[in-house]
N, C-alpha and C positions, 0 to 999 in steps of 0.2 A: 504493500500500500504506500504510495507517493504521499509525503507528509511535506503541508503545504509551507509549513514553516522555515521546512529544510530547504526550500526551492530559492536558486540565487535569482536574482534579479538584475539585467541587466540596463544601466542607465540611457538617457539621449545622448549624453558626452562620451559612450562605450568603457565606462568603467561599470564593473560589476561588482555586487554585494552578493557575499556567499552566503547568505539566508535575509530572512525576512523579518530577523526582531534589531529592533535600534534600542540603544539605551540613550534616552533621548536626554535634553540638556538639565540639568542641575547646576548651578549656581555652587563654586566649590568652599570659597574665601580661603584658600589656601596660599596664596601668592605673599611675596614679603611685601617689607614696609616702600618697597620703592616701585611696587605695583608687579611684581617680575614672578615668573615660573620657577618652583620649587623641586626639591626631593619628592616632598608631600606629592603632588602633581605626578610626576614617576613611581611612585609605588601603590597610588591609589586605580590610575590609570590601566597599571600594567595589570595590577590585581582584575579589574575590569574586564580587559581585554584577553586577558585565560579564560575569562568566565561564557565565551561562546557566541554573542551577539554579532551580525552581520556588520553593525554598525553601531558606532559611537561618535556623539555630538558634544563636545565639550558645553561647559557653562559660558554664561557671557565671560569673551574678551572684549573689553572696553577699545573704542577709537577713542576716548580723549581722557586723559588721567584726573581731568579736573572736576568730572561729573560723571560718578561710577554709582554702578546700583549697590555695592556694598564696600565696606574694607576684607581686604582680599581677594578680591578681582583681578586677574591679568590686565595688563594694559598696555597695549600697542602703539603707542601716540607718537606718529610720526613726525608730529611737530617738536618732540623732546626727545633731542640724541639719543642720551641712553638709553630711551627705550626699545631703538633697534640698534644697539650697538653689541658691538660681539660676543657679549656674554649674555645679553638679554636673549641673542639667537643662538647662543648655545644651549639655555635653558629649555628655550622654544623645540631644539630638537630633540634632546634629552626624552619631554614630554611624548611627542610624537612618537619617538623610537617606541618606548614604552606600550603606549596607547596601541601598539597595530602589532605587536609579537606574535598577537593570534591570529593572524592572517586577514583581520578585519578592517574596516575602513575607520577613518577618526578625521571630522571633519572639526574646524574648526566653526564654533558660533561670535560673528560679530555682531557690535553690538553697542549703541548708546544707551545710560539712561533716561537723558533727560530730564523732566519735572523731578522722576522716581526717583531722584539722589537724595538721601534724607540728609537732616542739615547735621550730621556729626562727619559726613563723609563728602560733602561737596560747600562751597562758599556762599556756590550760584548756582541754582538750576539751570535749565535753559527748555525752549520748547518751543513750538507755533505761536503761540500766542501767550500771555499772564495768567492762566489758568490754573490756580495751585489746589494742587492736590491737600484738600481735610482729611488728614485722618491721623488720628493722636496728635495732629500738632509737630508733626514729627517732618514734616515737608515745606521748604520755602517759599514763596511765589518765583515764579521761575523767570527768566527773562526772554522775551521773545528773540529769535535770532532774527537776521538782517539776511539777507539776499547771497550776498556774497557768502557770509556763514554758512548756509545753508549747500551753495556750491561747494566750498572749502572741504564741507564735512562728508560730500558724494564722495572727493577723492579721495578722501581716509579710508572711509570705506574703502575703495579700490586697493588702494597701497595696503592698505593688512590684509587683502585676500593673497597679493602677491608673497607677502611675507610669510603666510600659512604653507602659503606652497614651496615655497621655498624654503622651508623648516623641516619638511617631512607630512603636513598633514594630507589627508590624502583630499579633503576638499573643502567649503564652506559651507557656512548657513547665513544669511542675512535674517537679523531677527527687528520681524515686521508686527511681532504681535505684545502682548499683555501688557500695554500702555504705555511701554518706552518708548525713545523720540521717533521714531519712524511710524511704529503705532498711533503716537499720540498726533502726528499729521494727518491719520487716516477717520478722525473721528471729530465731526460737528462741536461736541462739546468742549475738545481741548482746543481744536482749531477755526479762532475763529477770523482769520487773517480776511483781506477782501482783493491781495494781491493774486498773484500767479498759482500760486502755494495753497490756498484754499477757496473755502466757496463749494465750487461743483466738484462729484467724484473726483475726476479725472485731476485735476488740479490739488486737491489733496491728496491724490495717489502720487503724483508725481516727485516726490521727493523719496519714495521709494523705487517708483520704476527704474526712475535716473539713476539708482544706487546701486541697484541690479545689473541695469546696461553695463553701468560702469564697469562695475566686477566681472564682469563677462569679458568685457573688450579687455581687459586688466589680465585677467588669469588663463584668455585663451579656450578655445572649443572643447578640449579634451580634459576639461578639468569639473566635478563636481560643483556644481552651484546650486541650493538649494534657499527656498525663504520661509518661515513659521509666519505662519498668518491667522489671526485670528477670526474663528468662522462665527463669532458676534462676541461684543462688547459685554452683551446684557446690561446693558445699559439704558434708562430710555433715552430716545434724544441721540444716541450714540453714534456707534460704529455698529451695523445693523447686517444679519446675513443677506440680505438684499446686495447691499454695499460692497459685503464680502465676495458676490458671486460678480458684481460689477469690475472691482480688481484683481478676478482670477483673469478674466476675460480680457485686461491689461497685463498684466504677468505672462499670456500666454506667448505674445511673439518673444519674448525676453532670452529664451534659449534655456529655460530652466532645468532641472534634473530630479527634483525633488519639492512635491508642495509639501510642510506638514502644516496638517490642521489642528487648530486647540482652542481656547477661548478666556474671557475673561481680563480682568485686570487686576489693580490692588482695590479698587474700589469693589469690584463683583467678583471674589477671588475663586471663579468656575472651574477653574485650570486643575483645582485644589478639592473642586466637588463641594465647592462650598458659595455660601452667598454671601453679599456684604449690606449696607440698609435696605430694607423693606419699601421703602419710599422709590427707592432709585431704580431698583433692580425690574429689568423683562422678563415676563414669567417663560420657563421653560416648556418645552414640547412637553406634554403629557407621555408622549410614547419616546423620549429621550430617558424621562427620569426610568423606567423598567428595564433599558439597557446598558448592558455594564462600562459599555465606553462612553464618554462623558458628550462626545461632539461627532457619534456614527451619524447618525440622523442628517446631521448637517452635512458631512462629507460625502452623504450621499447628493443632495443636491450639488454638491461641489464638483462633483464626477461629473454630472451631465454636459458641465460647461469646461473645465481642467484636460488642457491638453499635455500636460505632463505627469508622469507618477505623484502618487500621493502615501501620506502615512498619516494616520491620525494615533496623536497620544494623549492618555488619561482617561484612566478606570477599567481598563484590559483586568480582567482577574479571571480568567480561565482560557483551555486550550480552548473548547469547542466555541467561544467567544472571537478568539481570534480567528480560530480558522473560518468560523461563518462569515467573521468581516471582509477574509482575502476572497472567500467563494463568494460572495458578490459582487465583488469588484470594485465596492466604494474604495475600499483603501488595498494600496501594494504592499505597503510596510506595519509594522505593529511598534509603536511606539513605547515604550515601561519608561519611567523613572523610578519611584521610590525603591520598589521590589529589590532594585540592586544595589541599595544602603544599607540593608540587612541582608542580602544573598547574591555577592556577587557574580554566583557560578546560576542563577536562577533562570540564564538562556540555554545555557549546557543541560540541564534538568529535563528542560521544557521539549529540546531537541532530541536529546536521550529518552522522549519518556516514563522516565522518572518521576515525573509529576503530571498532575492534568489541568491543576489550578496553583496560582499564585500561596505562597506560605502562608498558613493559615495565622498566625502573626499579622501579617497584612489588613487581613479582612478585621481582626480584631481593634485596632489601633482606628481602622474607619471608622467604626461603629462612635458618634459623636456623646460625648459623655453627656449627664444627666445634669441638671439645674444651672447654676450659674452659667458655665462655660459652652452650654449648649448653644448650635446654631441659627437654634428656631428660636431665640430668646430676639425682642424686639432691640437690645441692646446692642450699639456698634463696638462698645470696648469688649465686652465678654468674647463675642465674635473674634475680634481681632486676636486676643489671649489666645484663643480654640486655634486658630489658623498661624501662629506666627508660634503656639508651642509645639505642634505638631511640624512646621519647617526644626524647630531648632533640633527637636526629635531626630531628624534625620539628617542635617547638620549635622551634628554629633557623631551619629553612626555612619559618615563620610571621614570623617577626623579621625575614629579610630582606625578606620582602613587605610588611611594614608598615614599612621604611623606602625602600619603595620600589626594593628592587633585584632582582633575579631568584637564584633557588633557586640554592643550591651542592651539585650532585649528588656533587662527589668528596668531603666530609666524612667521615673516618672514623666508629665509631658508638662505638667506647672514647673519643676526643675531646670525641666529642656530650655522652657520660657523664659529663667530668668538668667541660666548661663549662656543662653542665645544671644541676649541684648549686653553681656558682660562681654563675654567674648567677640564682637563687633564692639563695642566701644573703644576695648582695649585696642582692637587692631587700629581703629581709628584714631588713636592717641599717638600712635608709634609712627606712622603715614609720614613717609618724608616726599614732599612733592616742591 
């Protein structure tokens, strides 16, 4: 019997993925104090990349060191020497080597925050327009960029795809979704420019097509390029799946290799299977909430119109999950993250059948705890607690594997919570920029 998972997949640019499961981007905060690739990065990588997946997407690397999504983010800022200078690209290959031992691909994810740089980790935000992101208080109004900026920042882009490649990775991601700056161009409410840049789709989209082109014409036909794109905001007022199917249908002459689809932002954190206020938020498909990936539903309308491969990731928890996803066709790829913060080797399992369903650990940890920190509670700080203890949860159990020890399953997640925000402050104290 042909196991659809095992089946490789061959790209538009003729490179091929030796199966069908990605471990898709995670945010690592693993980089030093001058923004640069670690050991950490090498051994958490390589551990990865034994563990079977066709593919792997690093967490955001930053184009500008001055507005990062967190402390510990790589950062590639072509405008600051050192950051491609010869030991910064040393480290960059290091990483690489690591990350592909097991025959598998490791693209790199570029990447702005924008708005989303909270104020212990950035001076000045930056974005479309002054649209500052409320929530805890923890976000500055951002400053709108200027014309030229916004050109300036296409070519960064460009020039860190070149430098991925030239590292060792084997391809990119341009990361077009969960409210960071390219995102936050693509959506009514952060962008409310009346220039070039916003206004109608097309012209909100354009600060990302340009970005893609760029990377294209940059890296060459025979190189992976791939974009995350959010298939709604849940937003009202938003970035709306209409919109979404409107800039697949720009994306498509772009030469792409890879769409993934996912959703949400830090305002409607969907991405995460969770929501953010009640006021704000688009009610979900009815017949989304009953299935186990978070944005199949959408990806199916996405296919109809997506002339390139697709992967949709978040909320995969069983084989016969997946495999009915690839035997429809909505999606080529099967997207995990958490899964392999606690189970590195959980694509060799999957592969092996050895398992049929994601670690029963997984499904546990979903299950949203009771009163206070609940998600159905009309409260946006309990919410946030629930969502930002369960990232630091798996934080954590990313930090043991990159220093080489094995996952701690009994961690509380109010614990996770409050050495999540210690250990980003810290790093943010240390930041020599």
């Amino acid at each position: 019997m042909t196991d659809p998972l095992a089946q490789p997949l061959r790209l538009p640019c003729g490179a091929v993925i030796p199966n069908r499961l990605c471990k898709a981007a995670m945010t690592e905060g693993l980089g030093d104090a001058q923004l640069r690739a670690t050991d950490r990065h090498v051994r958490l990588y390589r551990a990865w990349s034994e563990g079977g997946a066709g593919l792997h997407i690093t967490g955001n690397v930053m184009i500008d060191r001055h507005v990062i999504e967190r402390p510990g983010n790589v950062a590639i800022d072509t405008s600051h020497p050192p950051s491609v200078d010869a030991e910064a690209r040393a480290r960059l290959m290091a990483w690489a080597a690591a990350g592909t031992v097991g025959g598998n691909g490791l693209w790199m994810q570029i990447s702005h925050a924008g708005r989303q740089s909270p104020r212990y980790a950035t001076r000045q935000p930056v974005g479309p327009s002054e649209v500052q992101l409320d929530l805890m208080g923890n976000y500055a109004r951002p400053r709108a960029l200027r014309e030229d900026e916004i050109l300036a920042l296409v070519q960064r882009f460009a020039d860190v795809a070149v430098i991925a490649r030239e590292t060792g990775f084997t391809g990119v991601q341009v990361h077009g979704a969960h409210g960071y700056l390219l995102s936050s161009f693509l959506s009514p409410i952060t962008n409310r420019r009346t220039d070039a840049w916003g206004g109608s789709l097309q012209n909100r989209a354009r600060f990302l097509v340009e970005t893609v082109h760029a990377v294209r014409k940059a890296v060459g036909a025979d190189f992976p390029v791939s974009v995350k794109l959010n298939s709604d905001d849940f937003r009202k007022g938003g970035f709306s799946s209409a919109d979404c199917l409107g800039v697949v249908q720009l994306l498509n002459g772009e030469g792409l290799d890879l769409l993934e689809v996912s959703g949400g932002n830090y305002e409607q954190p969907r991405l995460l299977g969770m929501s953010g206020r009640d006021d704000d938020a688009v009610q979900v498909r009815e017949s989304t909430k009953v299935r186990e990936a978070y944005f199949l539903d959408y990806a199916a309308a996405i296919r109809r119109v997506a002339r390139m491969p697709m992967m949709v990731t978040g909320g995969f928890r069983t084989r016969a999950g997946m495999e009915a996803a690839l035997a429809t066709g909505d999606t080529d790829m099967i997207g995990l993250g958490r899964p392999f913060c606690t189970h590195p080797d959980v694509a060799r399992r999957l592969l092996a059948r050895e398992i049929d369903e994601l670690p029963a650990f997984e499904r546990r940890l979903h299950l949203r705890p009771r009163g206070l920190l609940s998600p159905a509670s009309p409260w946006l700080l309990p919410k946030m607690v629930n969502v930002l203890g369960a990232q630091g949860w798996y934080y954590q159990q990313m930090d043991r594997l990159a220093d080489g020890r094995a996952p701690d399953l009994s961690r509380g997640m109010l614990r996770s919570f409050v050495r999540y925000w210690w250990n980003d402050l810290s790093k943010a104290a240390r930041l020599r920029r």
